[in-house]
C-alpha positions as CSV (number, residue, x, y, z in Angstrom):
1,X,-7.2,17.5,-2.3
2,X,-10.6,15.6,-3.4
3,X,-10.0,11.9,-3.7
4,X,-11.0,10.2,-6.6
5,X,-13.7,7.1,-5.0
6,X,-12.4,3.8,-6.8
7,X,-15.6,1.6,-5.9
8,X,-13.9,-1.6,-7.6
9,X,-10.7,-1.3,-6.3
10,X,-12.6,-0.6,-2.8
11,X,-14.6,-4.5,-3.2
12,X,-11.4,-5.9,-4.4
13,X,-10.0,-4.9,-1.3
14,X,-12.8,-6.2,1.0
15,X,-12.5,-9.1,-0.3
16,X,-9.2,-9.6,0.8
17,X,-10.6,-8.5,4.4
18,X,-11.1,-13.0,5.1
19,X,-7.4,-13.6,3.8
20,X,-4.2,-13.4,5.4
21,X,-2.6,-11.3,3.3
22,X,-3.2,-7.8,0.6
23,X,-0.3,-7.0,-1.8
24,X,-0.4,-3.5,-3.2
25,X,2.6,-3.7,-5.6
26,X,3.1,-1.0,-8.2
27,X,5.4,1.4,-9.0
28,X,6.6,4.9,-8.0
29,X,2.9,7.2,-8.8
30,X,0.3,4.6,-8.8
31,X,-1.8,6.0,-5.4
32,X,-0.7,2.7,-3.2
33,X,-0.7,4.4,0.3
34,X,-3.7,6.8,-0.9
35,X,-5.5,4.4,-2.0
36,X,-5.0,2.1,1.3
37,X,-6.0,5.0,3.5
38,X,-9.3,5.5,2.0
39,X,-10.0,1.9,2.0
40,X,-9.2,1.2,5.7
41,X,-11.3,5.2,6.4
42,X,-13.6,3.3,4.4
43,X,-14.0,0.2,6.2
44,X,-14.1,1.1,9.8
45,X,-11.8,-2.1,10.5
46,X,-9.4,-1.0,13.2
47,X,-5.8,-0.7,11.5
48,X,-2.4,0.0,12.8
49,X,0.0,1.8,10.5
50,X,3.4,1.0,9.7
51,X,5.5,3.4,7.5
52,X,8.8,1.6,7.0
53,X,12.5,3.4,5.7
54,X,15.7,1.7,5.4
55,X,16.5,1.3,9.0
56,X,13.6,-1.3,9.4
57,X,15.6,-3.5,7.3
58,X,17.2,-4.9,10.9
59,X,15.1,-7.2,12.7
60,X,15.5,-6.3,16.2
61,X,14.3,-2.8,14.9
62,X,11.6,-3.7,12.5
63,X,10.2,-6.3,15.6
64,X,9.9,-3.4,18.0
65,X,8.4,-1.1,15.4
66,X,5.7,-3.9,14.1
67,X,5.0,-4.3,18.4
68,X,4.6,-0.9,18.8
69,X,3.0,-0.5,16.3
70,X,0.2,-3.8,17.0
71,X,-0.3,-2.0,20.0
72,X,-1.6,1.2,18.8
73,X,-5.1,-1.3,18.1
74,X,-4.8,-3.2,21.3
75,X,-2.3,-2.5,23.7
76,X,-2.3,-5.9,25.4
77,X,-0.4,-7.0,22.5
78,X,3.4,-7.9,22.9
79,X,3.8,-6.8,26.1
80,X,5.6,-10.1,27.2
81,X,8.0,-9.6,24.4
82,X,8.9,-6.0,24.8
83,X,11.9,-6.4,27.5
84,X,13.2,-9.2,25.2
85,X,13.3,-6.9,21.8
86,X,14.8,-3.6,24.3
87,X,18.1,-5.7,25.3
88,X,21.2,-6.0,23.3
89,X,21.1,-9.8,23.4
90,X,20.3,-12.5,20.4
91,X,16.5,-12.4,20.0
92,X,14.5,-15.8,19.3
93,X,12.9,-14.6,16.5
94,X,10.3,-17.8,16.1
95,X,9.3,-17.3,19.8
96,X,8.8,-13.9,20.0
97,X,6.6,-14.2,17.1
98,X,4.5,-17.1,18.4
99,X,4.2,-14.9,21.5
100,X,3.1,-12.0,19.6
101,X,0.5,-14.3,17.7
102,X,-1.0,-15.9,20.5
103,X,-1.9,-12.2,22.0
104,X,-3.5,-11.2,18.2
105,X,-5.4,-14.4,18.5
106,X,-7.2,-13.5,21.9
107,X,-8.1,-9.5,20.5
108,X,-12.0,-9.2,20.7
109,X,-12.3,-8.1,17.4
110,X,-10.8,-9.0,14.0
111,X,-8.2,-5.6,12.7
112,X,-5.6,-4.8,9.8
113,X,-1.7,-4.0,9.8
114,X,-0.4,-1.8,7.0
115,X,3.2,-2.4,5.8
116,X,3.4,0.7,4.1
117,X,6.8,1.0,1.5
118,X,8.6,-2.5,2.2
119,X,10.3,-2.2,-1.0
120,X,12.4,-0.1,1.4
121,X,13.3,-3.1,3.1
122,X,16.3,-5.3,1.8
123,X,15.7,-7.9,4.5
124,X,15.9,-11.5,4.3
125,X,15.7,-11.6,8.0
126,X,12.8,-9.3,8.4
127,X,10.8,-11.6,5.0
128,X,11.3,-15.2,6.8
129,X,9.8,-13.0,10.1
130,X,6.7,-12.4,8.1
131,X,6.8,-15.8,6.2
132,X,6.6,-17.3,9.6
133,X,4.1,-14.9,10.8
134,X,1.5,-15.5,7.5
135,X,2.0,-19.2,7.8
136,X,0.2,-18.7,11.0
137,X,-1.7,-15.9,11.3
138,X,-4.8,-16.1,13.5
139,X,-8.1,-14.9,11.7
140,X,-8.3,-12.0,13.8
141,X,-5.2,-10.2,12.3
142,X,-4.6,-9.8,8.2
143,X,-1.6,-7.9,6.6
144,X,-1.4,-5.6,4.0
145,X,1.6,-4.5,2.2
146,X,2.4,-2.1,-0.3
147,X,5.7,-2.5,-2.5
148,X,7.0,-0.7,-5.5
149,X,7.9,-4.8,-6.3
150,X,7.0,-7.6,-5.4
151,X,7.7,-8.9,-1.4
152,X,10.2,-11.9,-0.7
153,X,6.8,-13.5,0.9
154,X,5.1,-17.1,-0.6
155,X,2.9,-15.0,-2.6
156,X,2.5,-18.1,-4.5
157,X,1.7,-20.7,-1.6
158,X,-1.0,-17.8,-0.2
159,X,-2.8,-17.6,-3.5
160,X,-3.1,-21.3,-3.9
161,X,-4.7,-21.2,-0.7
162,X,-7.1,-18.5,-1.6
163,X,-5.4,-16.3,1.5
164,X,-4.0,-13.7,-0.9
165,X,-5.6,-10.7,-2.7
166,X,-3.1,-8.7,-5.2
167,X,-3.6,-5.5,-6.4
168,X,-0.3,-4.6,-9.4
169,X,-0.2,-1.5,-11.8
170,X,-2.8,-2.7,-14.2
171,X,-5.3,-2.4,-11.3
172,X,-4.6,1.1,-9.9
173,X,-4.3,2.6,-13.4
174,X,-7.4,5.8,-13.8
175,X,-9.7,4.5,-15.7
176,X,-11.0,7.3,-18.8
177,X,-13.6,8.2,-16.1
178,X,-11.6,8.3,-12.9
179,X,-8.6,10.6,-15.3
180,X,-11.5,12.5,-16.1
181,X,-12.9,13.3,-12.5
182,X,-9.2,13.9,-11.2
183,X,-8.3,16.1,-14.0
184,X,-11.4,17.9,-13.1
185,X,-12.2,17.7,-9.6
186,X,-8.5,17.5,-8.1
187,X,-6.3,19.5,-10.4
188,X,-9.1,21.6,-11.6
189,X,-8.8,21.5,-15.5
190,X,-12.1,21.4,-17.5
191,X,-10.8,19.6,-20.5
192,X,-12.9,18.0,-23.5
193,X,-13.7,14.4,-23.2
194,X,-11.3,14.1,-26.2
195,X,-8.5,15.7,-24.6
196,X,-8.6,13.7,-21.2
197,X,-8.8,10.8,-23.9
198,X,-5.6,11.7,-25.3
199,X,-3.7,12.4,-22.0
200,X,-5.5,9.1,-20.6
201,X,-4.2,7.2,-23.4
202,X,-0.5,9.3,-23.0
203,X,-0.1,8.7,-19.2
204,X,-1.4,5.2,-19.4
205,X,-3.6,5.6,-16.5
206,X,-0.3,7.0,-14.6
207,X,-1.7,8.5,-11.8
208,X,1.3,10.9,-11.4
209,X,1.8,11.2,-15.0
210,X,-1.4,13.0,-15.0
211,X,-1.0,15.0,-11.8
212,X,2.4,16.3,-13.6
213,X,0.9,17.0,-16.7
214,X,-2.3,18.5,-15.3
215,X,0.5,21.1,-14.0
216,X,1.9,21.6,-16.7
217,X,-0.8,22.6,-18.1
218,X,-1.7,25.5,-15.6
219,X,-1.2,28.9,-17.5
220,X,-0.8,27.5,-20.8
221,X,-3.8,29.0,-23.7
222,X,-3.7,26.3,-25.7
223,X,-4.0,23.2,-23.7
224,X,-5.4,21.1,-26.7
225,X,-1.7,21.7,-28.3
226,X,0.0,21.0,-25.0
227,X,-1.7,17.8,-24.8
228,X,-1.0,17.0,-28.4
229,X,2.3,17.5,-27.9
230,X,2.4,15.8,-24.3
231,X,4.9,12.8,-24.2
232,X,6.7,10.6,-22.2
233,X,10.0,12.3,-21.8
234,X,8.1,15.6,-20.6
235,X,10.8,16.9,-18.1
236,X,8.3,16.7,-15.9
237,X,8.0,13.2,-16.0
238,X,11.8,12.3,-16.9
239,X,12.3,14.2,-13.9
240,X,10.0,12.1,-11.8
């Protein structure tokens, strides 16, 4: 599938390469994680990936994942911790953490961690982790997260201090041109520049709304009536 380049969601993004923390929050269809992987392909920045589910939502187990996971960029990191996080007993969750900072803030060069679906998360253990971790975060490490809502973090605190860069809905919504090049490039449909107006305007920049529609369209004759008669509860879309 030919991605769709986003060039000012891209310099958005570097910006937020000098603050603590990126927040990617949108809904279900908005291209979060796609559009995260092409910036980080992008960038050349080393990253370590984290793909969370439900499970992740207990500490011990979201502590050893975000290790192991830190050490897939430099593999000095957490080892002191490890034997701690692998036994049954109580953690300390502040002084593992400080531990696991102090080895991010020896790493040679500056890298990225990608919490990728914490919406899945229902955690207040695993939020006060990372609210301790973002309060002191050495400049070598920033986090990015992306959320169908909001996270449980000090979003307000960061952006006060200039360490947060947000990216919502609004944001990742296709532009006219960008539904125009996906409809064309990706999902093959050579539509008038009126049409992809319309199903623009009918999708609200909905990046799966158009996929779905695009679709739907396959194998019908008269696409300029299909599009006329596109709407929101589409089973397609009520479906998704």
């Amino acid at each position: 599938t030919a991605l769709i380049s986003r060039p000012r969601l891209i310099e958005k993004l570097n910006a937020g390469l000098n603050r603590r923390l990126v927040v990617v929050s949108a809904p279900a269809g908005f291209g979060k994680t796609t559009l995260i992987s092409e910036w980080i392909e992008q960038s050349g920045r080393p990253a370590a990936w984290l793909s969370l589910d439900e499970g992740d939502g207990d500490l011990n187990r979201f502590l050893i994942h975000f290790v192991a996971a830190l050490r897939t960029v430099f593999a000095d990191i957490g080892t002191a911790v490890l034997p701690a996080l692998q036994t049954t007993q109580p953690i300390e969750t502040d002084l593992i953490l400080t531990t696991v900072i102090n080895d991010i803030s020896s790493c040679r060069e500056p890298f990225s961690l990608v919490l990728d679906d914490y919406h899945t998360l229902d955690s207040n253990a695993v939020d006060e982790a990372l609210a301790f971790l973002l309060e002191h975060l050495p400049p070598q490490m920033n986090l990015i997260i992306t959320s169908r809502e909001d996270p449980n973090l000090p979003l307000s605190r960061l952006r006060v201090r200039d360490q947060l860069t947000d990216l919502r809905a609004a944001d990742l919504r296709f532009t006219p041109a960008e539904a125009a090049e996906f409809l064309s490039q990706t999902m093959g449909l050579h539509l008038s520049p009126k049409d992809v107006s319309l199903l623009e305007a009918r999708t609200e920049g909905w990046i799966a709304g158009l996929q779905l529609a695009a679709l739907s369209m396959q194998g019908h004759k008269d696409v300029s009536g299909f599009i006329q008669a596109f709407a929101g509860d589409h089973r397609y879309v009520m479906d998704y």
